[in-house]
C-alpha positions in Angstrom: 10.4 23.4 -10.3 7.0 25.1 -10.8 7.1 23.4 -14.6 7.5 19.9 -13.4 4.4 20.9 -11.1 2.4 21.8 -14.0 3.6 18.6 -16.0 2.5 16.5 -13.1 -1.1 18.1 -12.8 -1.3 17.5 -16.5 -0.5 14.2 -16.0 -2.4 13.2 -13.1 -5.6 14.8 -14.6 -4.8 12.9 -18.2 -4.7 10.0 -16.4 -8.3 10.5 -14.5 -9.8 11.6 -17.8 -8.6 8.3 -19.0 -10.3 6.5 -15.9 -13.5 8.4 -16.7 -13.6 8.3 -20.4 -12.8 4.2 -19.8 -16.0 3.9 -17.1 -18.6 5.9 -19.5 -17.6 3.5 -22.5 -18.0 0.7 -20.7 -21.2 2.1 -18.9 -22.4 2.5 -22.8 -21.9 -0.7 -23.6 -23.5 -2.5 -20.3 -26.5 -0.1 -21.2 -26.9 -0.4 -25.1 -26.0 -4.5 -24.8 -28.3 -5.5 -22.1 -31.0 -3.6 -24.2 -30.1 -5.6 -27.2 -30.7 -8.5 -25.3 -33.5 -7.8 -23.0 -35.2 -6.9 -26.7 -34.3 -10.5 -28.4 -35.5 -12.0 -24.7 -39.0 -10.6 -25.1 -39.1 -11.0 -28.8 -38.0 -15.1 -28.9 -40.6 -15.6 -25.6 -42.1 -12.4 -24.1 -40.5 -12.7 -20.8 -41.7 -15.8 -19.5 -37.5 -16.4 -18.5 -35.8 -13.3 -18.2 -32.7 -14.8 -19.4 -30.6 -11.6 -20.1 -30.9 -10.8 -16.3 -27.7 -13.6 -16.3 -25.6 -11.0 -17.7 -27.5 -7.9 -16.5 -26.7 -8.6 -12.8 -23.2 -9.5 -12.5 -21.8 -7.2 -14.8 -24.1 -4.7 -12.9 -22.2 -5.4 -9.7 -19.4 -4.9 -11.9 -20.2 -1.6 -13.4 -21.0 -0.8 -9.5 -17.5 -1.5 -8.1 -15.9 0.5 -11.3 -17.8 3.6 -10.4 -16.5 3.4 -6.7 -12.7 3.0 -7.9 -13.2 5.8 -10.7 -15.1 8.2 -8.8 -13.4 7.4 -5.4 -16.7 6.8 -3.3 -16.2 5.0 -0.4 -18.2 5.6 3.5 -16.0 3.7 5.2 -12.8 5.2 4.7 -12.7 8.6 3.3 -10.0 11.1 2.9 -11.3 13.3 5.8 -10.9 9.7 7.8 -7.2 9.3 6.4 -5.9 12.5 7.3 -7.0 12.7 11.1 -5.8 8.8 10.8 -2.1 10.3 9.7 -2.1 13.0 11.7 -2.8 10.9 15.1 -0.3 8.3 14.1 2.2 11.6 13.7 1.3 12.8 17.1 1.5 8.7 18.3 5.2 8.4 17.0 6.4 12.4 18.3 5.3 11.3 21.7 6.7 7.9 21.7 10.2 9.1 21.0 9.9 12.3 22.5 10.3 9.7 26.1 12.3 7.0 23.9 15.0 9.2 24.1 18.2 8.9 26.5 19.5 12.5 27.5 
């Protein structure tokens, strides 16, 4: 039992070093591509249109909502917020059938 616990840690954190290793490749790219082309945008017309902000901004947004998912941030409903939600839902459903019940 304790050695299909161990496998499943291993598992589970393979599978987050995979989520991570996945984000910072992609963060790379954004980074090192949007350089690229921020460098041909001032060289071909010394940014008079800053046409590589067309691919800098949405992919951004992008980038943004990759972080959230990979490093779990979000205000609104946190973990702390899902356990007190579980646990009052628990208490909700032991009371309602504790006078449900025909004795």
């Amino acid at each position: 039992m304790e050695n299909l616990e161990q496998q499943n840690k291993y598992l589970r954190a393979k599978e987050r070093v995979e989520e991570l290793k996945k984000f910072y490749n992609g963060l790379t790219a954004y980074v090192l591509i949007n350089a690229f082309l921020a460098g041909v945008n001032y060289w071909l017309d010394g940014w008079n249109y800053p046409w590589f902000l067309w691919s800098v901004i949405p992919w951004g947004i992008g980038i943004v909502f990759n972080a959230v998912k990979v490093f779990g941030w979000n205000p609104t409903f946190s973990k702390n917020w899902e356990e007190r939600k579980i646990k009052e839902f628990m208490e909700k459903d032991t009371e309602s059938n504790q006078y449900s019940r025909w004795e």
